[in-house]
N, C-alpha and C positions, 0 to 999 in steps of 0.2 A: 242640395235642395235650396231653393228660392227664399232668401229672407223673406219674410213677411211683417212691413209695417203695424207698428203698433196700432190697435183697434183705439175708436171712440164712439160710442153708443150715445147719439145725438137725439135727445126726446123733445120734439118745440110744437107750441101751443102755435093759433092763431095769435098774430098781433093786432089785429082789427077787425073785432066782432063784430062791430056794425054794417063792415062791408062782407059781402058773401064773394065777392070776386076779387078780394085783396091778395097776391102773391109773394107776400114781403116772407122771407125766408133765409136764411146761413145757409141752407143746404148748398148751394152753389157753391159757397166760398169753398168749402170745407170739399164739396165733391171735388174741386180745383187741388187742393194738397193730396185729395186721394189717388190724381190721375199723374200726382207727380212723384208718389210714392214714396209719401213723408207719411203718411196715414192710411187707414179704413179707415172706412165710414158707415153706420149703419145706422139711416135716420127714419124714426118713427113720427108723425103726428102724433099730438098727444092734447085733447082738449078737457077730458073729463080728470077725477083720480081714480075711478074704478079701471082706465084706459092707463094711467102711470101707473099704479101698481099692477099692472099684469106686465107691464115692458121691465119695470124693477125686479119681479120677479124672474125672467127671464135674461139677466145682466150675468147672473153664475153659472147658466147653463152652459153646458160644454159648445156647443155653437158661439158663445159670447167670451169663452173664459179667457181668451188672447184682447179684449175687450178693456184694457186697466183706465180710459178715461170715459167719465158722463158727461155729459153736455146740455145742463137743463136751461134750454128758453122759453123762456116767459116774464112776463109782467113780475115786479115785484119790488117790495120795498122793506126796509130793516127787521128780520126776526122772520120772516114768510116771501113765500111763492105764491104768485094766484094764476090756479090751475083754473082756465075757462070760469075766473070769477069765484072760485072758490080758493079760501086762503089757505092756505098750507104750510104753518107752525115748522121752525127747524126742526124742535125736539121733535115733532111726529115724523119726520123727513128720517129722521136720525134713528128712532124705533122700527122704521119699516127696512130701514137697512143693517138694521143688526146683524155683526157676523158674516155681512157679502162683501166687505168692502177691501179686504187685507193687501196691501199694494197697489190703490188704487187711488184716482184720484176725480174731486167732483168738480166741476166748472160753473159757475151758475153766470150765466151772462141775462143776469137781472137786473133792475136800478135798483141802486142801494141796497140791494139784499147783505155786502159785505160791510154793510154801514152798523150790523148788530152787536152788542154788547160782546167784547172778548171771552164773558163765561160761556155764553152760548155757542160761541164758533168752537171754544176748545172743547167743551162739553161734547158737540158734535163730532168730534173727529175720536171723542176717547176709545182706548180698544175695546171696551166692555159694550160697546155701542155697536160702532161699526169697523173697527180696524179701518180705517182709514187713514192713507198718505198727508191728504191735503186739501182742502176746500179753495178754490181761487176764485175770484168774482170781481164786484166794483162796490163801491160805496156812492156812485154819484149817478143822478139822472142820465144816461147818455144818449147819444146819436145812435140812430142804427147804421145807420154808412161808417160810420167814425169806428163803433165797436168790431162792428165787422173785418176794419182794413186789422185794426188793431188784433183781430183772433186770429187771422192767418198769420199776421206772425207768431205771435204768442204759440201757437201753435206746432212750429218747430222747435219752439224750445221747450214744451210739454212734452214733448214727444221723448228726447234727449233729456230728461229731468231723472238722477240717479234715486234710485232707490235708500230708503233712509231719512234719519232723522235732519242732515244738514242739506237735502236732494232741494225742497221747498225753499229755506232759504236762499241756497244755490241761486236757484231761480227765481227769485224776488230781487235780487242783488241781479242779476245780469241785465235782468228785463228792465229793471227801472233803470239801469244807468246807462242802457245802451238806449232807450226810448223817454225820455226824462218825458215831453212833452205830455204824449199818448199817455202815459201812466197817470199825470198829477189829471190831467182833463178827464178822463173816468173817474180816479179815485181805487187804482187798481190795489187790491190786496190777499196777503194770504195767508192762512190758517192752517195749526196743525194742533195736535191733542196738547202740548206743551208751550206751543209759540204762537203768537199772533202780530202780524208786521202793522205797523201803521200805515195808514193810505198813503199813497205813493205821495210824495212831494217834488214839485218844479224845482231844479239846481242848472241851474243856464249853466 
């Protein structure tokens, strides 16, 4: 039987509410790893949170359970998400996913969302919460072109990220030292219930 690529469950807002015709979107990139069969891809619009918690709740159903990464885009800055203008609290992020998360892993391709206090990232990740692998995101305002190029790759190596408590770091150590640049210019970083990496740093 046919391996099948590991899932990622891709939830992204609009990024420009004021325009009604704006098409700025990941889905392209990410459909590009799926046609090259580094990935799924199962991307939702998501503008409201009565619209993200029904897609949250559907992450553990057996159609999603091959599904181990999220992929939240939207707007956002230290401690929150803002879902179509509403802000969204990690802790609540992290109560709504109580118990779904076991092996799995979140992506927040936010600004500065991973700029938050270390207790709140690990807090997030603890098993009594959500059994959760790993949170990875940025700490810094970024490009959308720039973030972009930067998740397709990032991306093969989420992909191949082992299971376990050293899987994260693993993957904080490759990425940053194989991409020094891309990392310190986001401010890429990564969290687990125990560990919390510092924003990446430039080493020419």
């Amino acid at each position: 039987m046919k391996h099948q690529p590991p899932g990622v469950l891709c939830l992204e807002g609009d990024w420009n509410h004021e325009d009604p015709v704006d098409r700025q979107t990941i889905e392209p990139a990410l459909e590009m790893l799926d046609r090259m069969g580094i990935l799924q891809i199962h991307h939702r619009n998501v503008n409201t949170l009565p619209e993200l918690w029904r897609h949250l709740n559907n992450w553990d159903s057996n159609a999603l359970r091959d599904f181990r990464f999220l992929y939240l885009g939207f707007h956002g800055e230290p401690e929150f998400l803002d879902i179509g203008g509403d802000p969204l609290g990690l802790d609540t992020l992290g109560a709504k996913l109580e118990g779904r998360c076991t092996d799995r892993v979140i992506f927040m391709s936010s600004c500065g969302t991973l700029e938050s206090s270390d207790d709140s990232l690990n807090r997030f990740c603890k098993n009594k919460k959500t059994g959760i692998d790993a949170i990875v995101g940025y700490t810094e305002d970024v490009d959308f072109v720039e973030a972009a190029a930067f998740e397709m790759i990032l991306f093969s190596y989420l992909t191949e990220m082992p299971f376990g408590a050293r899987g994260p770091r693993t993957l904080f150590k490759k990425v940053t030292e194989q991409f020094p640049d891309f990392t310190y210019r986001l401010g890429f970083r990564v969290a687990t219930k125990t560990w919390v990496s510092e924003a990446a740093e430039y080493i020419p």
